[in-house]
Every structure is written in structure tokens, then in C-alpha cells.
N, C-alpha and C positions, 0 to 999 in steps of 0.2 A: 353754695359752697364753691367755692373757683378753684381752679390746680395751678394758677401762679403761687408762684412760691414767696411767705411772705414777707415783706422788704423787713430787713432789719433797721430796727426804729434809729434814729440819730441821739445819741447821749449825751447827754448834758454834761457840764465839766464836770472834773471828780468833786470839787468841792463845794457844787452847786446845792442849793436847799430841794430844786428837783432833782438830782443825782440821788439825795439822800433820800428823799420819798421814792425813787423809786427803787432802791433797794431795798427799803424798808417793804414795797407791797412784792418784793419778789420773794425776800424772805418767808412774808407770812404765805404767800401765794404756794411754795414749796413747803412750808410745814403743813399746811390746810390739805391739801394734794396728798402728800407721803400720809396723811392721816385719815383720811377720810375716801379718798380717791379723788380723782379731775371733777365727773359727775355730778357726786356727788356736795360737790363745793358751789356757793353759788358766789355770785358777784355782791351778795348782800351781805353773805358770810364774809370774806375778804373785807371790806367795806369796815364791818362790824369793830372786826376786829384789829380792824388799822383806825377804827375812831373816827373816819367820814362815813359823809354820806354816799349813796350806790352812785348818782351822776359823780359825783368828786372823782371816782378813779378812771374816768373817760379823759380827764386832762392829764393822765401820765400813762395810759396805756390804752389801746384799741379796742380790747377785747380778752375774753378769759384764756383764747388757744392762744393769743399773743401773748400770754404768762408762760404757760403750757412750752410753746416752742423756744421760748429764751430758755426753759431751765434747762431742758433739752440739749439744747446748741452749747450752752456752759457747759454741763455736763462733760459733753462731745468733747468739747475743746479740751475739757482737763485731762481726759483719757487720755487725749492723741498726745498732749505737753509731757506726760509721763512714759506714756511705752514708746513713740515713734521715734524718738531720739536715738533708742536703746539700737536701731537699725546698723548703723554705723559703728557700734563700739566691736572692738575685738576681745574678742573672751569666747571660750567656747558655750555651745547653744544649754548645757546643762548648767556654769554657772547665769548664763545668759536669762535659763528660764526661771531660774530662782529671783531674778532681780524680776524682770517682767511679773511676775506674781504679788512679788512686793509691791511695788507701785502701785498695781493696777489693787488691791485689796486696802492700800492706804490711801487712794484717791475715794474708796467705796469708804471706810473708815473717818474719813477727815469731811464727807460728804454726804453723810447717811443721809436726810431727807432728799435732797436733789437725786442721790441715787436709787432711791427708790422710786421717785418720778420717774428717774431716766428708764430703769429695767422693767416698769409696773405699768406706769402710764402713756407710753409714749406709741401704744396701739390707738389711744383715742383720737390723734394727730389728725388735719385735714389729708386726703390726698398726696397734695403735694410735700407737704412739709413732714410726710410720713415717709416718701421715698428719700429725701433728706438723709434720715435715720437709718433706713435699711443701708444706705451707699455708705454711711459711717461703719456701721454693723460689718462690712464686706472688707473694710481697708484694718478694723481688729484682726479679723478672721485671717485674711492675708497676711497679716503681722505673727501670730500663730503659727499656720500653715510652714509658712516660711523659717519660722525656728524651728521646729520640729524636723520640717526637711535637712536645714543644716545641721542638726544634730545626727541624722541620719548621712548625710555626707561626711560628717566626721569621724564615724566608724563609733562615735558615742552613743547613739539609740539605735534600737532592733533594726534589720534593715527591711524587714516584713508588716512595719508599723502601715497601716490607713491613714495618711496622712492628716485627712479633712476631719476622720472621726478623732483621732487623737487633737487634734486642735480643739474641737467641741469640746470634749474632754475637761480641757485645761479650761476653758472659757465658765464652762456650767460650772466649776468649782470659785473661782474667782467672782465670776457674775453674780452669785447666787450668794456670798455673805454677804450683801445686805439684808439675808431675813431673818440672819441668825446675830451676825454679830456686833456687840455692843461697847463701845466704846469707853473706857476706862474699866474694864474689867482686866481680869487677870492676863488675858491674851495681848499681844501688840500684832498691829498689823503683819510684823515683819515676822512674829511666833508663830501666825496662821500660815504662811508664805512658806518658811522652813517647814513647817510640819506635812502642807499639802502635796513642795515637791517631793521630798525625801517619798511620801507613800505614791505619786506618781512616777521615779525616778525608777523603783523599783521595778516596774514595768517596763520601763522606755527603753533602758540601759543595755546596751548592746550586751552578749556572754561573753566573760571573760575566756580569749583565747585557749588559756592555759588550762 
């Protein structure tokens, strides 16, 4: 096992026939995963159930942790397209955190298996491509941190808050509906989002002067 980090593969055009194979084996590669675990999945399973043979999936991917780390790095990427933006907007940090919630539970929502790779499986990782994921893990955290604090600069949350444990806080509740929630049910992303900061806000909300 090596600690280079490993090269992201070159992609075929979008409307290539390998484009679509290999979407196809990441799809199943991420349902097989979210269902079974990494481990337990093997390259004959995948195979199986993409209808080739176990050599056949060597000519569109390298290997099972090179499934593993794309869905990963997807994942990653859709986090940061959703919450990192939110850096720059003006709004205060409580309507601020209500959006942040939203997003970040309809990216988990619109994503259930990959996010369930992403938050379950992504301790299996090589080495290197595991500190990958911790340094994504730290610039969340930081995105967090950072609202909490300006909430606290805005005379809008306690000013007694823990900053770091109040960010975990808000992360373990967001992170964590992928084990629960299910998609076209009676809730929407954005109903979970309302509901989690309203009973988080209750806490954070600085006392009314008066």
C-alpha cells in the first residue's frame, strides 16, 4: 500500500460509451458499498452485477479503493458546492445557519448512497487518500466554527457558547440523517433543516436583553 496520493483517473468525454460505463460501475459500486459495506463487496460482485466479467472492469478502473475514493471525492466536492459559497453571503449567522442545514441535509437527501459511503466507509481509505478526507472533514468544521462564532459576534448566540463543541453539534445532526432519513417520505430536506435549527436555535440564541 503506498501514501501517494492517488492520481485522479482522466475521463472520458461526457458522451462517450466509456463515460457511460463508467458511471454505470460507479453507480453500482456506490449502491453495493452503502449496502453491504467496501469489504464486504467484492470485484466479482460489481462485475456480476454490471453483467461483465471480473477482468472486464480493469479496462475502466484500477482497482476497488479507486471506486471507493471517487465516490469519496464526489461526495466531498458536493458538500463544499453547497455550503462554501454560503461564506460570502450576507445574512445573519442564524438565518445563515438554517440555510447551511438545508443544503448540507439535501445534498445527504439527493445522495443517500454515496452519502452513506462518504460518512460509513471512507475509514477503509489507503493512507493517503484518508488524509484527503480528514483535511475535507477540517475546512466543514471550519465552515461551522466560523458561523457559530459570527453568530456570536453578532450578539445573536450565547456569548458563553464552545465554539468547536457547538459546531460538532450542528455537524452530528446533519451528518447523521443519512441513517435515518428517507427520501419521499412525508419530511423534505428543507422540513428536517427547519425543524433541527428552530430546536438548536433555542439554545444558541443569545437572552433577550429585556
Amino acid at each position: 500500500m503506498t501514501d501517494r496520493p492517488a492520481p485522479t483517473p482522466e475521463m472520458p468525454p461526457a458522451d462517450s460509451p466509456a463515460r457511460n460505463r463508467r458511471e454505470q460501475i460507479h453507480e453500482v459500486a456506490g449502491r453495493l458499498f452503502s449496502e453491504r459495506g467496501y469489504h464486504a463487496t467484492s470485484m466479482r460482485d460489481l462485475a456480476g452485477q454490471l453483467g461483465m466479467q471480473g477482468g472486464s472492469l480493469y479496462a475502466h478502473i484500477s482497482g476497488k479503493e479507486d471506486l471507493l475514493v471517487e465516490i469519496v471525492q464526489q461526495a466531498a466536492r458536493q458538500f463544499d458546492a453547497a455550503l462554501l459559497p454560503l461564506r460570502g453571503e450576507a445574512m445573519p449567522a442564524d438565518q445563515k445557519l438554517r440555510e447551511a442545514m438545508e443544503r448540507h441535509i439535501r445534498v445527504v437527501a439527493d445522495n443517500m448512497e454515496s452519502a452513506t459511503v462518504f460518512f460509513h466507509e471512507w475509514k477503509h481509505l489507503s493512507p493517503a487518500a484518508y488524509a484527503h478526507v480528514t483535511s475535507w472533514r477540517d475546512t466543514i468544521d471550519a465552515f461551522y466554527r466560523d458561523l457559530v462564532a459570527q453568530g456570536m459576534g453578532e450578539g445573536l448566540f450565547r456569548p458563553d457558547l464552545d465554539v468547536k463543541m457547538t459546531a460538532n453539534l450542528i455537524l452530528s445532526a446533519v451528518n447523521w440523517t443519512y441513517t435515518w432519513y428517507r427520501p419521499g417520505g412525508p419530511l423534505t430536506p428543507r422540513d428536517v433543516a427547519e425543524r433541527y435549527a428552530d430546536m438548536l436555535l433555542v439554545g444558541l440564541r443569545a437572552p433577550d436583553p429585556a
